[in-house]
PANU-759329 format. One record per residue (C-alpha): x, y, z. Coordinates in Angstrom, 1 decimal. Layout:
N
R        u        v        w
R        X        Y        Z
...
This chain:
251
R        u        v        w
R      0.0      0.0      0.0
R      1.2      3.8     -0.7
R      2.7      5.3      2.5
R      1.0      8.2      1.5
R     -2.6      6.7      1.2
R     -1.9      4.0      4.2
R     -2.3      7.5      6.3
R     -5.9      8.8      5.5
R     -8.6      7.6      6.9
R    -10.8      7.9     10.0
R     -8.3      8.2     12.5
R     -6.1     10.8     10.2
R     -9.6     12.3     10.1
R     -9.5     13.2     13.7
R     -6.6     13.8     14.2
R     -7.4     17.0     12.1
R    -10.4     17.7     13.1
R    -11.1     21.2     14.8
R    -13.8     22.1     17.8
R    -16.6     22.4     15.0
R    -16.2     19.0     13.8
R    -15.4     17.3     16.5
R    -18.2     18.9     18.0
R    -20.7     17.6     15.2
R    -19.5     14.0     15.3
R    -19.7     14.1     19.6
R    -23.5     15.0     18.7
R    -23.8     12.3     16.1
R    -22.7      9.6     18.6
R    -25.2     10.9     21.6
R    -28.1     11.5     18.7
R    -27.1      8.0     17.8
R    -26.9      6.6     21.0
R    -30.0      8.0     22.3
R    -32.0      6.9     19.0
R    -30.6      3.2     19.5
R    -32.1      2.9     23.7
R    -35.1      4.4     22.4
R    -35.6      1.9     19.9
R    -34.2     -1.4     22.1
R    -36.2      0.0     25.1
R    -39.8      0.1     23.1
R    -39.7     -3.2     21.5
R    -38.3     -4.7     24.3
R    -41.5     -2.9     26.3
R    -44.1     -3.8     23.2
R    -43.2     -7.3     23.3
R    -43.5     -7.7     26.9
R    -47.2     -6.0     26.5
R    -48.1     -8.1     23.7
R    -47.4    -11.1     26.1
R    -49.1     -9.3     29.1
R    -52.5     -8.3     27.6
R    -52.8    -11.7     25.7
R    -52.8    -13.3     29.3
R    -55.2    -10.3     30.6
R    -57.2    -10.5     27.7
R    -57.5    -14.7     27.8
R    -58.6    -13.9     31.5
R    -60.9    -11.2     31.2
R    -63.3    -13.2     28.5
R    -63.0    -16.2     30.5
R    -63.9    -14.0     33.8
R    -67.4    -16.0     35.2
R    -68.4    -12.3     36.3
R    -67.6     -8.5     36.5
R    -66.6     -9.1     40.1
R    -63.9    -11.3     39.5
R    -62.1     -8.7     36.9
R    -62.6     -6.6     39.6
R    -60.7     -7.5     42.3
R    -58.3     -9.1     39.9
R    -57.3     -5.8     38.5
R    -57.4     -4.4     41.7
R    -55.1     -6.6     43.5
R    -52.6     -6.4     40.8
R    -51.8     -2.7     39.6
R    -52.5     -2.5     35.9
R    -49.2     -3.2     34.1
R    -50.5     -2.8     30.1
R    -52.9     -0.5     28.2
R    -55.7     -3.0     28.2
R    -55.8     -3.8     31.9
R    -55.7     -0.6     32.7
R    -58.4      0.6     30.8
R    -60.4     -2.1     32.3
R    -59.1     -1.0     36.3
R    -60.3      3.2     35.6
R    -63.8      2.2     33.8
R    -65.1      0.2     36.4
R    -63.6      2.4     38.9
R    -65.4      5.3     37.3
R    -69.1      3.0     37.2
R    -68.9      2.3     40.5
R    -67.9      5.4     41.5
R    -70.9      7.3     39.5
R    -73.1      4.8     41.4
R    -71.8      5.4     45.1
R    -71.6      9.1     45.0
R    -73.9     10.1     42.1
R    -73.3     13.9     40.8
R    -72.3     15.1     43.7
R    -69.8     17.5     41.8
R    -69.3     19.2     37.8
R    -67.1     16.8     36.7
R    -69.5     13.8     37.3
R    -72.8     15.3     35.9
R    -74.4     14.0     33.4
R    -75.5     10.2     33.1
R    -73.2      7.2     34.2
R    -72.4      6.2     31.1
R    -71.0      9.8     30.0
R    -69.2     10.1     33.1
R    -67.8      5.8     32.1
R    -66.9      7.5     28.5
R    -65.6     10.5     29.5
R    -63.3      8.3     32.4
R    -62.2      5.6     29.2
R    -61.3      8.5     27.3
R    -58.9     10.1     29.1
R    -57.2      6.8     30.3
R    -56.9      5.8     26.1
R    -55.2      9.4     25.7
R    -52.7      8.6     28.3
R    -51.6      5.3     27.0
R    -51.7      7.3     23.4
R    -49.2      9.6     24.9
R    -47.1      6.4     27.1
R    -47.4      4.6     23.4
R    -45.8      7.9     21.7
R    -43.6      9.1     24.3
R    -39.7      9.5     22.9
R    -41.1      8.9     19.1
R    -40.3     13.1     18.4
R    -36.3     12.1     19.5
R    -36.3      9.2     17.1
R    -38.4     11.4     14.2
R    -35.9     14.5     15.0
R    -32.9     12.0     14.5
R    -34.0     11.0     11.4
R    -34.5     14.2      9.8
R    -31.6     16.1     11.4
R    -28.8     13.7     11.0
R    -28.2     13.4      7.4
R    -28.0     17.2      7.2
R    -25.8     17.3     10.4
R    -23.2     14.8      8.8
R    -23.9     17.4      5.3
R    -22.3     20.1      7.5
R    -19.4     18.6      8.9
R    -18.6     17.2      5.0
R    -18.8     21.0      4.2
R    -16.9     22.0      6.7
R    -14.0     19.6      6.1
R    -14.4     20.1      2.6
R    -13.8     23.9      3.3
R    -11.1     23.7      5.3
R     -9.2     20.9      2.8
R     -9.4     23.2      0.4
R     -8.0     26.4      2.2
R     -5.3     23.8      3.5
R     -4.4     22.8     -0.1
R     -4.7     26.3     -1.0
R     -1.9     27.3      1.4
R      0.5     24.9      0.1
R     -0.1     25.5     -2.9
R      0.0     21.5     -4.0
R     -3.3     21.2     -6.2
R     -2.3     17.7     -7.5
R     -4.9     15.1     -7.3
R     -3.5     12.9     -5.0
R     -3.1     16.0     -2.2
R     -7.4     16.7     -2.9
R     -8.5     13.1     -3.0
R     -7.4     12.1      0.3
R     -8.9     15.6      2.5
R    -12.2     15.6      0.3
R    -12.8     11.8      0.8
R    -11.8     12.3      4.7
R    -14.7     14.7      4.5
R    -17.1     12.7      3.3
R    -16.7     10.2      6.3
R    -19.4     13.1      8.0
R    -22.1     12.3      5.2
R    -21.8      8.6      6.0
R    -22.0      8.4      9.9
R    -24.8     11.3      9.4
R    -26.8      8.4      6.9
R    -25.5      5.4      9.9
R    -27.2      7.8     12.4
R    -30.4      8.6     10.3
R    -31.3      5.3      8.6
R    -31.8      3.3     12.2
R    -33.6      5.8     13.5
R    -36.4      6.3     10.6
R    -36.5      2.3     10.4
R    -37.1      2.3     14.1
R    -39.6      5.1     14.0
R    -41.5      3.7     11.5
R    -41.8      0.1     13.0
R    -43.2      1.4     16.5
R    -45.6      4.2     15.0
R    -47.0      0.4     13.3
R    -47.0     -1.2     16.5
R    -48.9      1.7     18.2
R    -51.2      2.0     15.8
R    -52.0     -1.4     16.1
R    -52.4     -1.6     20.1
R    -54.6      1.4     19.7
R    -56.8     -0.1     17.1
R    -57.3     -2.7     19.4
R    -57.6     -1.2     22.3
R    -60.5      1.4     20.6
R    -62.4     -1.8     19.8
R    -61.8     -3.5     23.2
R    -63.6      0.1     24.6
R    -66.6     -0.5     22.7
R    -67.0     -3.9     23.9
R    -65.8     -2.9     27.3
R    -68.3      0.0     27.6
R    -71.5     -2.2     26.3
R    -70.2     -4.9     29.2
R    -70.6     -2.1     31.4
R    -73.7     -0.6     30.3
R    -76.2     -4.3     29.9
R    -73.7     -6.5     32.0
R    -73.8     -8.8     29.0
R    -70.2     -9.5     27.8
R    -69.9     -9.5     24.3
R    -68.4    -12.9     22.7
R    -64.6    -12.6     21.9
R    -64.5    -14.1     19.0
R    -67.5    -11.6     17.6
R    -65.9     -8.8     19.3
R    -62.9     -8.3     16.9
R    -65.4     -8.1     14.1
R    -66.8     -4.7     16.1
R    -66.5     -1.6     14.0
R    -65.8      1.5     16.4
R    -68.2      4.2     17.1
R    -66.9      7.6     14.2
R    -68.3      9.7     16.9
R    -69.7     10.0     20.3
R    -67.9      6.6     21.1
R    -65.5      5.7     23.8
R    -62.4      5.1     22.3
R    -60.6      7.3     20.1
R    -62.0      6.8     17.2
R    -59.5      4.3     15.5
R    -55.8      3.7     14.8
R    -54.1      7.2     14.8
């Protein structure tokens, strides 16, 4: 190998490197970083849900009454979307019966009060579901353009170094520019994990929330006649457009 090319690369790379790109490629490494635990730490968290409500959801339609569910999510705290939908509605029935409309916030009928109750609980596991997507949607969209600048800005100063020197040969441009260009690439390695991971959890949400909307509906007529609607006829249940209790499909 030429002595002279054996020395460019990475490492030559920093070893040149001033404040502003060394800077840029210490963010590209924390904006990588940070993308990456997002993305391990929601599937990791989905697929343990998955698991959880399948065994809640096995449970619940097998439940001989209302009762049982009770207590059961009761004694155990809710630990996914469906069980805890299931703890604050019948929390909020019972509660409407005991007290009434004793204050604002509980007039109207029970079942308003039961929609209003399911509701809010769907639009805080919306927000758990979507919490640290706008870091991993940022990353994606920021990073290539991040790793643009620091190509620029070695580009810039390659060709004010070559400048100096005066040595415009081919050989003395090829190695600086191509240095440069190392920014572009670890901006792409940054971006390209983060859109795929953004994209495949926005999926998975959508999906939890679709069925979570529908489990509402059949959770709110439970509620309302006492009659539990089958399981197996339940998935065929299309949610309310308006007035409903869920949120009126996948988002």
């Amino acid at each position: 190998m030429d002595p002279a090319a054996s020395g460019i690369g990475f490492g030559h790379f920093l070893t040149q490197a001033d404040g502003v790109a060394k800077t840029i490629l210490v963010l590209m490494a924390l904006a990588s970083a940070a993308s990456w635990y997002l993305i391990v730490t929601k599937v990791i968290s989905y697929s343990r849900a998955r698991r959880r409500t399948a065994k809640f959801l096995d449970f619940f339609w097998n439940a001989p009454s209302l009762d049982v569910v009770a207590a059961k999510v009761e004694q155990q705290h809710p630990d996914e979307p469906f069980s805890h939908l299931v703890y604050h509605a019948i929390a909020a029935s019972r509660h409407h019966e005991r007290h009434g409309i004793n204050r604002l916030n509980e007039a109207g009928s029970a079942s308003d009060f039961v929609t209003r109750t399911m509701r809010k609980t769907i639009d805080e596991e919306t927000a758990s579901l979507e919490s640290g997507l706008t870091v991993l949607a940022s990353v994606g969209a920021t990073a290539p353009f991040v790793g643009l600048l620091g190509t620029v800005w070695g580009i810039y100063h390659a060709l004010v170094a070559i400048g100096v020197s005066g040595a415009g040969t081919l050989d003395k441009v090829a190695g600086p520019v191509g240095e440069a260009l190392i920014m572009t690439a670890i901006g792409l390695a940054v971006a390209i994990p983060a859109v795929l991971g953004y994209n495949l959890i926005v999926r998975a949400n959508r999906l939890t929330l679709a069925q979570l909307d529908a489990f509402a509906h059949d959770l709110f007529a439970f509620l309302g006649t006492g009659c539990k609607i089958d399981a197996v006829a339940s998935a065929n249940v299309t949610p309310l457009k308006t007035g409903g209790v869920g949120t009126g499909g996948a988002r």
